[in-house]
N, C-alpha and C positions, 0 to 999 in steps of 0.2 A: 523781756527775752523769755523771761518762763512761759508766756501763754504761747509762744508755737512750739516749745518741747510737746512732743507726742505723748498723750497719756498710757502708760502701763497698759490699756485693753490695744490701743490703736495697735502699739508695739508689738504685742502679741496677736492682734491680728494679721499683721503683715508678717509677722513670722508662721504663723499658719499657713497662709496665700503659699508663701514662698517654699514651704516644706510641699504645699498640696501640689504645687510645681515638680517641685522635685519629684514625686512618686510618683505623677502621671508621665512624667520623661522616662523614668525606670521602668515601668510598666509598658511605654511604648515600645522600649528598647527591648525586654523582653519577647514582646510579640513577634517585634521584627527577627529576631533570634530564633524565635521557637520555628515561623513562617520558613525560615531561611532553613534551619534545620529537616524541616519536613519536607521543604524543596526536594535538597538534598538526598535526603533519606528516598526519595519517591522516584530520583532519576537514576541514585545506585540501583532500586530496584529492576525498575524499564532496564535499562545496560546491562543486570543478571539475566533477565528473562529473552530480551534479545541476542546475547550471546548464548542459551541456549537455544533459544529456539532456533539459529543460524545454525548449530550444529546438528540441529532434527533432521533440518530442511535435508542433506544430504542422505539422511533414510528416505526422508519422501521422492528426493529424485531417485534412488537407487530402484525403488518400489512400482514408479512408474516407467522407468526404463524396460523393468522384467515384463511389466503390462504390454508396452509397445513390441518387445521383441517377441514376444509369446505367440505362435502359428494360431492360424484361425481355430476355435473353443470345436467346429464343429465336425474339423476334420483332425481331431485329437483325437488321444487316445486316452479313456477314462481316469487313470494317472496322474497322464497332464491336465484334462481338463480341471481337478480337483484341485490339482496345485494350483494354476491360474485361479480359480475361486477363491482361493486360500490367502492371494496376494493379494488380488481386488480387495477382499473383505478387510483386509489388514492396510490397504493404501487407503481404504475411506476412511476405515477407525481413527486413521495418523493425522489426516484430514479433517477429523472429526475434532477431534482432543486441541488440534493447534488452534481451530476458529471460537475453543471456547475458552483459548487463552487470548485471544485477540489479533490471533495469525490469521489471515486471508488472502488467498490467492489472488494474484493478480489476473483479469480478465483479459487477456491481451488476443487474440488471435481476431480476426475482422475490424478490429480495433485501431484507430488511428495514433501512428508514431509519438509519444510523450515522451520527450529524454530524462523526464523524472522519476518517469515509474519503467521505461524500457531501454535497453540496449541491445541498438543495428549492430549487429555483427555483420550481415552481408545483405544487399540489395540486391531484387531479382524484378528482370524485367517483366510487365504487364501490363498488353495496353488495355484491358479491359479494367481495370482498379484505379482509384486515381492513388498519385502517389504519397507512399508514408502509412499505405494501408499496410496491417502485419499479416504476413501470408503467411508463415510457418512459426512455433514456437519452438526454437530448441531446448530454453530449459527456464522453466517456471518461474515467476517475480512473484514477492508477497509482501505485504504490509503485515504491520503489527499498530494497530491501531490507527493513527493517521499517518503512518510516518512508513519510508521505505526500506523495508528489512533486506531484500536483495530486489535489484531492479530482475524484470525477463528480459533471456536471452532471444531476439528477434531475428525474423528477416523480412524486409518491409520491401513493397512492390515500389518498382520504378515505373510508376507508368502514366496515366494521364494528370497533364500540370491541373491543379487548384485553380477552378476559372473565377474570376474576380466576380463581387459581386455586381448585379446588373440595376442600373438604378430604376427600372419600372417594374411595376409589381407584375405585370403580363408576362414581359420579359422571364422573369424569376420566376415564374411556374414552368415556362417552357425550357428555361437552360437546367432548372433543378431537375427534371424527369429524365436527363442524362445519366448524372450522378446515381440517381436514385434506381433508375435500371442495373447498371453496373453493380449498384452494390447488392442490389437482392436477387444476383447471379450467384446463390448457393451454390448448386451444385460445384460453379468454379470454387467454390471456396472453400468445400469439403473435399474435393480436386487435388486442391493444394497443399490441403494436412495429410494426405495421403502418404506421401516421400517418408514424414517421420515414423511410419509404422516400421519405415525401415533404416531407419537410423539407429 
């Protein structure tokens, strides 16, 4: 019976193992703690910096509203023109400061309908767009890194259906030169931003 008793080093070996067990689970645990905390710690940050930056945003629209209401610069009076300068210089600064916190504008205007990054407020008929294109932007959408800090407020064209695609490649040069006329109809599209100068 005494030769399978474990000798005094065995013993102490497997108490070794078993402690080297233990401290490498503590240490795991650890990490996982410390990881979890810095999560944490990183998404209180983003949720501060987001709920300020949501509260800038309303200077920025305030700043851009004064821009669009503002009479043409050239039939001002030196005054006004100055002020107008004054506001521009100070709505790009605002613009400036938010994209180097990670705030950027959403591009929306020509732009096809995303209900991630936009919201239709109202559909406007046009049969020259196909539809879901954004014809007018009432009021600004931005991101703060990947993510949506306020979606834009739209108005998106009702107008030509989305034609399927065509299964020959001949076909699809000739149906896409539709589309593709329609949409590099600038002038209709700078046309159409026209109304919010006077909004």
């Amino acid at each position: 019976g005494a030769v399978n008793e474990p000798s005094p080093v065995q013993a102490l070996e497997a108490q070794v193992a078993d402690l080297k067990d233990q401290v490498l689970r503590a240490y795991a645990e650890m990490e996982n703690v410390r990881k979890r905390g810095e999560r944490e710690r990183q998404d209180t940050q983003k949720d501060a910096v987001s709920k300020f930056a949501r509260d800038v945003l309303s200077v920025a629209d305030n700043l851009e509203r004064a821009i669009a209401a503002a009479p043409p610069t050239e039939s001002a009076d030196p005054v006004l023109k100055g002020l107008f300068e004054g506001v521009t210089v100070t709505e790009r600064a605002l613009v400036g400061i938010l994209e180097r916190h990670g705030v950027t504008r959403i591009d929306a205007l020509g732009a096809q309908f995303d209900p991630h990054q936009h919201q239709a407020v109202m559909e406007q008929p046009d049969p020259t767009l196909p539809s879901g294109t954004i014809v007018r932007v009432f009021e600004a959408g931005y991101m703060i890194g990947d993510r949506v800090l306020r979606p834009a407020s739209v108005v998106v064209a009702k107008g030509i259906p989305k034609a399927p695609r065509p299964a020959h490649p001949q076909d699809a040069a000739a149906t896409d030169a539709m589309p593709s006329d329609a949409g590099n109809d600038n002038p209709a599209n700078g046309g159409s931003s026209e109304p919010s100068a006077g909004a």
